[in-house]
C-alpha positions as CSV (number, residue, x, y, z in Angstrom):
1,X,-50.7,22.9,5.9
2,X,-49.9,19.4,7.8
3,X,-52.4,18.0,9.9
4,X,-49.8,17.9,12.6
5,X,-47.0,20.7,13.3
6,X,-44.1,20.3,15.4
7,X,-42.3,22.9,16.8
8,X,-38.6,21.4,16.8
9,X,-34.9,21.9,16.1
10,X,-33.1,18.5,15.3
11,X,-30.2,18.5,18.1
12,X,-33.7,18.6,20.4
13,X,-34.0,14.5,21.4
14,X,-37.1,15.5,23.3
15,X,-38.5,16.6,19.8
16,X,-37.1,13.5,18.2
17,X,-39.3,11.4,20.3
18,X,-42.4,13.1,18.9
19,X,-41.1,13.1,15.9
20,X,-40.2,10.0,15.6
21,X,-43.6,9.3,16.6
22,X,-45.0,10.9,13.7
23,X,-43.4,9.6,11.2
24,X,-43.4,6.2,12.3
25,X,-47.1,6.2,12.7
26,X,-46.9,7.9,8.8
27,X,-48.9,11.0,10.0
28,X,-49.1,14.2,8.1
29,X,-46.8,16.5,9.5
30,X,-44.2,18.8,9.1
31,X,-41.5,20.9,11.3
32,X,-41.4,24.1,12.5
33,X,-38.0,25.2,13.4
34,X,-37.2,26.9,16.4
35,X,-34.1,29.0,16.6
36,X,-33.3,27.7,20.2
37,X,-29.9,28.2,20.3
38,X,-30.0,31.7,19.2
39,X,-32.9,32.3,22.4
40,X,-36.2,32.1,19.8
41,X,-37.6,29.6,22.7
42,X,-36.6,32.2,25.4
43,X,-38.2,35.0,23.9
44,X,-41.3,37.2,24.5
45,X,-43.1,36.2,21.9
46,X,-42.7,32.5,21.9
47,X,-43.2,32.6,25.2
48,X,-46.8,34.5,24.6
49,X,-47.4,32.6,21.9
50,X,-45.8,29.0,21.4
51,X,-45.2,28.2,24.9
52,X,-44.9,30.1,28.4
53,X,-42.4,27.6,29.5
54,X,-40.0,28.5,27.1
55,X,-39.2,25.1,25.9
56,X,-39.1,22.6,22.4
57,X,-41.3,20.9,21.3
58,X,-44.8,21.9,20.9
59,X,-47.4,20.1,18.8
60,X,-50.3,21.3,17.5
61,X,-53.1,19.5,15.9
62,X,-55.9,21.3,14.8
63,X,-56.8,23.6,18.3
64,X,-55.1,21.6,20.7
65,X,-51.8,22.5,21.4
66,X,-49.8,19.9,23.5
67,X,-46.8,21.0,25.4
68,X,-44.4,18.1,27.2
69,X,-43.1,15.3,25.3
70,X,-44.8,12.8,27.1
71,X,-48.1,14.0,26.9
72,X,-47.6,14.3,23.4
73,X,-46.8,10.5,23.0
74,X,-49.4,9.9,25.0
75,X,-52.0,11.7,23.0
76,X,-50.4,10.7,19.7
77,X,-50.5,6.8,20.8
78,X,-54.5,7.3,21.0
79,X,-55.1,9.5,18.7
80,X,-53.2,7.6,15.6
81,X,-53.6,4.2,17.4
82,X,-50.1,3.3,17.3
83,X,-47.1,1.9,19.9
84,X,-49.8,2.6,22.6
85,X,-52.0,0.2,25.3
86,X,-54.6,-2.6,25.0
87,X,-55.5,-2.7,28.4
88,X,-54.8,-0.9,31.7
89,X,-52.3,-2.9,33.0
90,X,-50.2,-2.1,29.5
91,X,-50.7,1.7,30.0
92,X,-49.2,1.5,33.4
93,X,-46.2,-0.1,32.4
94,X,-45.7,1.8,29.7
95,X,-46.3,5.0,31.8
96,X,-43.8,3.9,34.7
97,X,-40.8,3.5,32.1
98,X,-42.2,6.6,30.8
99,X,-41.8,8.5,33.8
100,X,-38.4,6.7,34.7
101,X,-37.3,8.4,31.2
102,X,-38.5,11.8,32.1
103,X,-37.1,11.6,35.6
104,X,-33.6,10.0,35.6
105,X,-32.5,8.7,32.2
106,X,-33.4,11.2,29.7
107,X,-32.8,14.1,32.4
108,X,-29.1,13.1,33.0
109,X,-28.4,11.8,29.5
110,X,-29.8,14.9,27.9
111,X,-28.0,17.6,30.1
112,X,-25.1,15.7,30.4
113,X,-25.0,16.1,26.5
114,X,-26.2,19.6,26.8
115,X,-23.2,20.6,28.9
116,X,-20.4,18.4,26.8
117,X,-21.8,19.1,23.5
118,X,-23.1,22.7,23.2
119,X,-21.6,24.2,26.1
120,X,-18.0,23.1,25.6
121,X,-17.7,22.4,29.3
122,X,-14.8,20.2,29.4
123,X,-14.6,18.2,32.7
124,X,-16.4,19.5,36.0
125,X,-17.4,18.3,39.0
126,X,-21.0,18.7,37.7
127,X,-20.4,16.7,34.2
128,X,-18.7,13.9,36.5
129,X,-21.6,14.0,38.9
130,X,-24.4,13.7,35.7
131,X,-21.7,11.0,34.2
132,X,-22.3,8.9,37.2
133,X,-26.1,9.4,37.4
134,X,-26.1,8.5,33.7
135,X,-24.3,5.7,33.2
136,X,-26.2,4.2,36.2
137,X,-29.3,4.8,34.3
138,X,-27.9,3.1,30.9
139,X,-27.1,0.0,33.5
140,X,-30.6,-0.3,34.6
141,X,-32.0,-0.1,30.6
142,X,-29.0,-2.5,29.8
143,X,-29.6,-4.9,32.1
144,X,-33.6,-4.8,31.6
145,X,-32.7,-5.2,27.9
146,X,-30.9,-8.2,27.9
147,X,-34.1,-10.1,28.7
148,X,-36.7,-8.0,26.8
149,X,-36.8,-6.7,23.2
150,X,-38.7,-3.6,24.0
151,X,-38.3,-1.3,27.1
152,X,-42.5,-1.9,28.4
153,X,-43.8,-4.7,26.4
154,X,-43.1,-7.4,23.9
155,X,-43.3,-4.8,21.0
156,X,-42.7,-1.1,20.4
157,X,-44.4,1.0,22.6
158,X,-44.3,5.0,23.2
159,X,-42.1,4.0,26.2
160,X,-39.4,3.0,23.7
161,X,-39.6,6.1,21.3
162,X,-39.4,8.0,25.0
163,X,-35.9,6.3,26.3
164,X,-34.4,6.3,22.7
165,X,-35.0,9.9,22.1
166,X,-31.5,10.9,22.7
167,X,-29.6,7.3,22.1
168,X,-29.6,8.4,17.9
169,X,-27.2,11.6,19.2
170,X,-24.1,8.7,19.2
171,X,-21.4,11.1,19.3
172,X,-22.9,13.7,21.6
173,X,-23.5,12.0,24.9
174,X,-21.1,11.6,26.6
175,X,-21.1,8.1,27.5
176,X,-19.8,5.2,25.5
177,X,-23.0,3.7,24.0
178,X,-20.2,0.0,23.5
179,X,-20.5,0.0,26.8
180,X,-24.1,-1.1,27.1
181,X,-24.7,-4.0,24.1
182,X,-28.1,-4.3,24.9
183,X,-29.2,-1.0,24.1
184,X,-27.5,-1.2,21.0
185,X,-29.5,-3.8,19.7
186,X,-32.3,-2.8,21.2
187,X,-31.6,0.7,18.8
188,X,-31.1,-1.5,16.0
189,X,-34.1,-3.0,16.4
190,X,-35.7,0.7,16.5
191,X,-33.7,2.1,13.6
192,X,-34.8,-1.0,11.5
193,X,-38.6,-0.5,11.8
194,X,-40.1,0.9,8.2
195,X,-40.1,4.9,7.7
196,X,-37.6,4.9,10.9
197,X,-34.9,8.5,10.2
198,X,-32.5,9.9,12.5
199,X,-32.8,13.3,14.3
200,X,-31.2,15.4,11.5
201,X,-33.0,13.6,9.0
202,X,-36.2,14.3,10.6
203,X,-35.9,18.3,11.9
204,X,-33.9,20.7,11.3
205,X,-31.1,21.9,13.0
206,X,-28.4,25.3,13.5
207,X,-26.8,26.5,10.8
């Protein structure tokens, strides 16, 4: 058995992140697919079991189990000693991009994506209400981009692996990613780091 076991299903970008994480940081691991969109995450026992929230991913390492991407990161960043902090001042930044992501940019991004994608939606007044929330979003990255590298600090932090979690799903989001340059370079400069996969290289996904 891995060292690390990740409870994921590869059209998950909230998984990705972790891992992305892993495997960048060259840690034993190995995914546990989760039936999500056949209701495995909804059920009984992976509520009892996995996680009461009902949600993807989990990580466990040894007998912790983490739930919550970010804390996950977070842990994984001290634990390995990669893409984390030196000082405080470094953990805060990284931690207010980090919560931007969770709040606004991954939140419209990802159900934007959910709703286009998965649910076959088409246009409604509640995919062009997310569509406006996040393209605003991708402005802000863009623009903070196009004077930095990396989202927190001069080099790769957790904050990065956090907003690019769902900017590998190119086809599925719902936004034109030509639109914003800088993020497209700044994913290049991601995709180009050693022992760097895509989502569906990573985890497995529905048949």
């Amino acid at each position: 058995m891995a060292e690390y076991q990740l409870y994921c299903f590869g059209e998950s970008g909230n998984a990705y992140k972790a891992a992305l994480m892993l495997e960048l940081c060259g840690a034993d691991w190995e995914a546990r697919f989760v039936d999500f969109f056949n209701g495995e995450a909804r059920s009984d026992e992976y509520r009892s079991q996995v996680n009461e929230m009902g949600e993807v991913p989990v990580l466990l390492h040894g007998e912790r189990k983490l739930i919550q991407t970010g804390v996950m990161l977070e842990y994984l960043a001290t634990t390995l000693g990669k893409f984390g902090w030196d000082n405080d001042d470094e953990r805060h930044e990284i931690l207010r991009w980090m919560y931007f992501d969770n709040h606004k940019f991954t939140s419209y991004n990802a159900t934007l994506r959910f709703m286009i994608t998965f649910l076959n939606s088409g246009e409604t007044p509640v995919t062009e209400f997310l569509r406006g929330r996040a393209e605003a979003t991708m402005q802000i990255v863009d623009k903070h981009l196009g004077a930095h590298n990396f989202i927190a600090l001069d080099r790769l932090t957790i904050a990065d692996l956090s907003l690019a979690g769902y900017m590998f799903y190119d086809d599925e989001l719902g936004v034109d990613l030509n639109d914003y340059p800088n993020i497209l370079k700044w994913r290049e400069r991601i995709s180009s780091l050693p022992g760097w996969k895509g989502p569906y290289d990573l985890m497995p996904r529905k048949g």
